[in-house]
Legacy VTK file of the C-alpha trace (Angstrom):
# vtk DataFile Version 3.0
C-alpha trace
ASCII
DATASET POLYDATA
POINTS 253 float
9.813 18.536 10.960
6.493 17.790 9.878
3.756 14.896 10.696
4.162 11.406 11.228
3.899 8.657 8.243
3.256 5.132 8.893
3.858 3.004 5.932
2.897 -0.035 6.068
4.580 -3.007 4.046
7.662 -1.299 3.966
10.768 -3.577 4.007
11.131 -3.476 -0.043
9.791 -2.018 -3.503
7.046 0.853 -2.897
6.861 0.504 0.325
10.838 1.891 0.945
10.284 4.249 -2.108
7.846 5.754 -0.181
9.096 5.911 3.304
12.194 7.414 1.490
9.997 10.471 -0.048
8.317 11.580 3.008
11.398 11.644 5.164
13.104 13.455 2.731
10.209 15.634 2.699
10.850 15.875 6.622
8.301 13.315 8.395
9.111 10.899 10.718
8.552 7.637 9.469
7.141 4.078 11.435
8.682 1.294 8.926
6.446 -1.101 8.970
7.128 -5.021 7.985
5.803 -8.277 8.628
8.634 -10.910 8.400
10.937 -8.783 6.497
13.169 -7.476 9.369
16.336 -7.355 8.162
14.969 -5.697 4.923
13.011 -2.954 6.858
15.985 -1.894 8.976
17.931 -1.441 5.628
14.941 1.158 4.604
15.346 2.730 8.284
18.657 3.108 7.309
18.021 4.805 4.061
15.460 7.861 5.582
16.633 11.090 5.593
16.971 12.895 9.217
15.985 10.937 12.434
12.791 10.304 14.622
12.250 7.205 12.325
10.592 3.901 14.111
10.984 0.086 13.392
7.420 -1.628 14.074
6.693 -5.634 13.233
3.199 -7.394 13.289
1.214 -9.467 10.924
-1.668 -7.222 9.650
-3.656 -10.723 9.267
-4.095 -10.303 12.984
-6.739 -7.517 14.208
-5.334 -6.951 16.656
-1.868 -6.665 15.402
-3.348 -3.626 13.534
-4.373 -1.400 16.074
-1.775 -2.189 18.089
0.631 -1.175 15.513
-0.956 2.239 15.153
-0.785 2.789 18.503
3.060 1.800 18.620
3.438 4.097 15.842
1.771 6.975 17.191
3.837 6.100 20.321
7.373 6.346 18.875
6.890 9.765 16.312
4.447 11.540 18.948
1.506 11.225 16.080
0.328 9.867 12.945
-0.945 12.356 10.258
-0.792 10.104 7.286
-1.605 6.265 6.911
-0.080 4.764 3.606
-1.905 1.524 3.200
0.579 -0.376 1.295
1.046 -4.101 3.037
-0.439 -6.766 0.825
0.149 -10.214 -0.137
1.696 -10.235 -4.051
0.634 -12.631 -6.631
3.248 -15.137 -7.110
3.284 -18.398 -8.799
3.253 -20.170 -5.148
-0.746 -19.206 -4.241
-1.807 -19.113 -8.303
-5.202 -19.984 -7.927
-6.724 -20.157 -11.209
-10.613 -21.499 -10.932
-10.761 -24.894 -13.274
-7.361 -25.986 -12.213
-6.968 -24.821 -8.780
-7.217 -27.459 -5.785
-10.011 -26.377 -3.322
-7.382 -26.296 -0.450
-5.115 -23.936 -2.206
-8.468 -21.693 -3.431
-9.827 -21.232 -0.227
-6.496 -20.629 1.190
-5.342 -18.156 -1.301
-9.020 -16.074 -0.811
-8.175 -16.293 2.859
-4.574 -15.069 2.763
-5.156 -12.381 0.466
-8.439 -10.632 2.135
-6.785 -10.805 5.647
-4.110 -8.449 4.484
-4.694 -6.742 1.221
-8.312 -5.718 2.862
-8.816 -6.377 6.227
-5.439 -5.425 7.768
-5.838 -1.993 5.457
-9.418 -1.581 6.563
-8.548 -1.890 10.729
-5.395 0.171 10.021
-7.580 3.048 8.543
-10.184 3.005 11.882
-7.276 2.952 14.270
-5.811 5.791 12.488
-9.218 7.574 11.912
-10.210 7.168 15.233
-6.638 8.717 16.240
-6.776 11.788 14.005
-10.530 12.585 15.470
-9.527 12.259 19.166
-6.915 14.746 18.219
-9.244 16.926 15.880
-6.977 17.034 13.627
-6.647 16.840 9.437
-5.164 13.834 8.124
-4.657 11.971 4.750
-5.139 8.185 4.108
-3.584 6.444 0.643
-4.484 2.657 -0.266
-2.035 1.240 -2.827
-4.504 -1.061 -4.284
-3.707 -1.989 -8.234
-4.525 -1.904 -12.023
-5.885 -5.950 -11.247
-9.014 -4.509 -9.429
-9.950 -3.282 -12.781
-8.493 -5.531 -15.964
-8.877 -8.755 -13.898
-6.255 -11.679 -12.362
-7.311 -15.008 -13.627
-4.592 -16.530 -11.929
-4.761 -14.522 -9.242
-8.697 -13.658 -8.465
-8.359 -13.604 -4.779
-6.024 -10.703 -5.494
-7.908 -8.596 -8.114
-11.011 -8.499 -6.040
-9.040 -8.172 -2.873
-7.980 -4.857 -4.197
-10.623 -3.941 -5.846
-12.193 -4.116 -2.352
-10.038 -1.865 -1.371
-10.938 0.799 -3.548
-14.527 0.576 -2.692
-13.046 0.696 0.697
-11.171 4.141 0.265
-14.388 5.916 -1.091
-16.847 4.620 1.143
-13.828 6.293 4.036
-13.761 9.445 2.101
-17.394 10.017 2.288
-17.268 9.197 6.142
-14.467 10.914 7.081
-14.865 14.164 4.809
-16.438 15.816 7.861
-13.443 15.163 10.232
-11.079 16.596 7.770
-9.316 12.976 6.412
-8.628 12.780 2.877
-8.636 9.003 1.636
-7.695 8.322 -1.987
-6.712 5.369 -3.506
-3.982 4.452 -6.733
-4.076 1.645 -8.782
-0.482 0.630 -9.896
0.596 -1.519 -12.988
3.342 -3.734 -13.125
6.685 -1.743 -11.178
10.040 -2.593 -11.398
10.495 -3.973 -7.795
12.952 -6.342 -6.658
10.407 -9.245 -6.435
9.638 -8.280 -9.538
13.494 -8.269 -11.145
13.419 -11.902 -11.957
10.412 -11.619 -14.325
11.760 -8.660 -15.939
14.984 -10.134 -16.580
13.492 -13.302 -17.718
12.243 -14.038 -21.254
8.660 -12.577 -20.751
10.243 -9.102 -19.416
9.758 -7.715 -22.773
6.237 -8.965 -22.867
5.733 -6.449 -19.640
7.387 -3.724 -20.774
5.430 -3.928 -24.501
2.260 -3.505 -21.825
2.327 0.075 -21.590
3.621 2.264 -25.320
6.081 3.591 -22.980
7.707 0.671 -23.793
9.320 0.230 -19.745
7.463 -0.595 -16.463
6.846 1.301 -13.441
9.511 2.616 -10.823
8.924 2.500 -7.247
9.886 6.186 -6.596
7.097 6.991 -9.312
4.293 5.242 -7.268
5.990 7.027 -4.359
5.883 10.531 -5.516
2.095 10.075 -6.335
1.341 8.508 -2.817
3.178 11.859 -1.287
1.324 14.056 -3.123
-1.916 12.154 -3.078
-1.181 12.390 1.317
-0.278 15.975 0.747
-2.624 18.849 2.013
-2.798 20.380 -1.902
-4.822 16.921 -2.330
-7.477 17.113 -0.114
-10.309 17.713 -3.416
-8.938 14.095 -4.782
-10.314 12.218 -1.583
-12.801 9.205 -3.315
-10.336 9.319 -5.788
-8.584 5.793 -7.359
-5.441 7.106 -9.121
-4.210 5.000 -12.216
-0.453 4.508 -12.115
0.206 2.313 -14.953
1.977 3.973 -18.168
-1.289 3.388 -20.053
-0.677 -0.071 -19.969
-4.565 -0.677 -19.336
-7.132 1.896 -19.532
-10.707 2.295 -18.328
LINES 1 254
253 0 1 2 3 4 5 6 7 8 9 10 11 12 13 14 15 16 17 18 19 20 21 22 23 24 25 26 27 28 29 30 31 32 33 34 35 36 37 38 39 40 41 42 43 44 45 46 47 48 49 50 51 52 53 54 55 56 57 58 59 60 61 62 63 64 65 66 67 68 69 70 71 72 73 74 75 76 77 78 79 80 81 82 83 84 85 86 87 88 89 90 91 92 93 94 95 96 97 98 99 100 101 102 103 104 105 106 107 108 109 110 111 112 113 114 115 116 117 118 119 120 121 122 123 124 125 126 127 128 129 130 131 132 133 134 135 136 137 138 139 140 141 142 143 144 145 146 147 148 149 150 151 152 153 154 155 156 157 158 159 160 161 162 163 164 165 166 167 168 169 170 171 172 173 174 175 176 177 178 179 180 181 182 183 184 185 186 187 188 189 190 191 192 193 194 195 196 197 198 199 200 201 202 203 204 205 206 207 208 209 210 211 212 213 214 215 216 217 218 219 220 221 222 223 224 225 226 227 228 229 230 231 232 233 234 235 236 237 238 239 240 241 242 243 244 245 246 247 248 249 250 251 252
């Protein structure tokens, strides 16, 4: 076997698609959800080999965050690579455009989306830092942050800046952990064919998506995945600082 994965945010879409590729890889995986139980213990199901753990906890919560970690690093002995992937999606329930937006739902939508999407990534990546340095040992760090931090969210700014937080985030880590022998890199995905997502797609804008990138099809979760292994991989270390576009061309900067 090799190291320990935490993944956070991983009851559905790239979160399973990447618990999946490191155990097959051999890890031990934590699954981690928030409210999707019944959804993450269909992705424990699905990892190759055993040594696998189940961990809960709103990432909104500080504390919930290190105590996670901890868990984690509990149930598969250690933790050797942090996959920041728990966030809270755009949907058409917290649209916040400004101009037509209600100042309840704004300031509720800012608040919703930088407790997870940043904060709960940012106290993940100390509790794991600080883990990896008691132990002296190498470890990688991947934020899934997204193509939005760059092309804009009109309807969604909470979310765009959120992750483009994130980014800024990752390389301000890199610098700061560089020393102690912790990659962190960062990828920014375009639209992927997840199963919140299948709706859309099947709807009468799907083609609209697809037409985004000249591949002419969106994103697949194991795609994302198999970047986010790599990316955590010790062939990757020279990337750290890095923010990884993951979009089919479908925006370019």
């Amino acid at each position: 076997m090799t190291g320990g994965v935490l993944v956070t945010g991983a009851s559905r879409g790239i979160g399973r698609a990447t618990a999946i590729a490191f155990a097959e890889r051999g890890h031990r995986v934590a699954v981690h959800y928030s409210s999707r139980r019944a959804d993450a213990e269909d992705t424990l199901a699905l990892l190759a080999g055993d040594g696998h753990a189940l961990i809960g906890g709103d990432l909104a919560d500080p504390s919930v965050a290190r105590r996670l970690v901890a868990e984690a690093v509990d149930r598969l002995g250690a933790v050797d690579v942090l996959v920041n992937n728990a966030g809270v999606a755009p949907t058409e329930g917290n649209r916040h455009r400004i101009g037509e937006a209600a100042f309840e739902g704004w300031t509720d939508a800012w608040q919703s989306m930088f407790a997870v999407n940043l904060h709960g990534a940012v106290n993940t990546t100390w509790a794991v830092a600080q883990h990896l340095i008691d132990r002296g040992a190498p470890g990688s760090i991947v934020n899934v942050g997204s193509r939005g931090a760059f092309r804009g969210e009109p309807d969604h700014p909470a979310y765009g800046a959120s992750k483009a937080a994130l980014h800024a985030f990752g390389q301000s880590a890199a610098i700061a952990l560089a020393p102690h022998r912790i990659s962190v890199t960062s990828i920014a995905p375009g639209f992927v064919a997840t199963e919140r997502q299948a709706g859309k797609l099947a709807g009468p804008g799907g083609d609209a998506v697809r037409d985004q990138s000249p591949f002419g099809r969106v994103g697949t979760p194991a795609e994302i995945a198999s970047a986010i292994v790599y990316l955590a991989s010790p062939e990757a270390t020279w990337s750290t600082g890095a923010v990884v576009d993951l979009n089919g061309a479908s925006y370019l900067r």
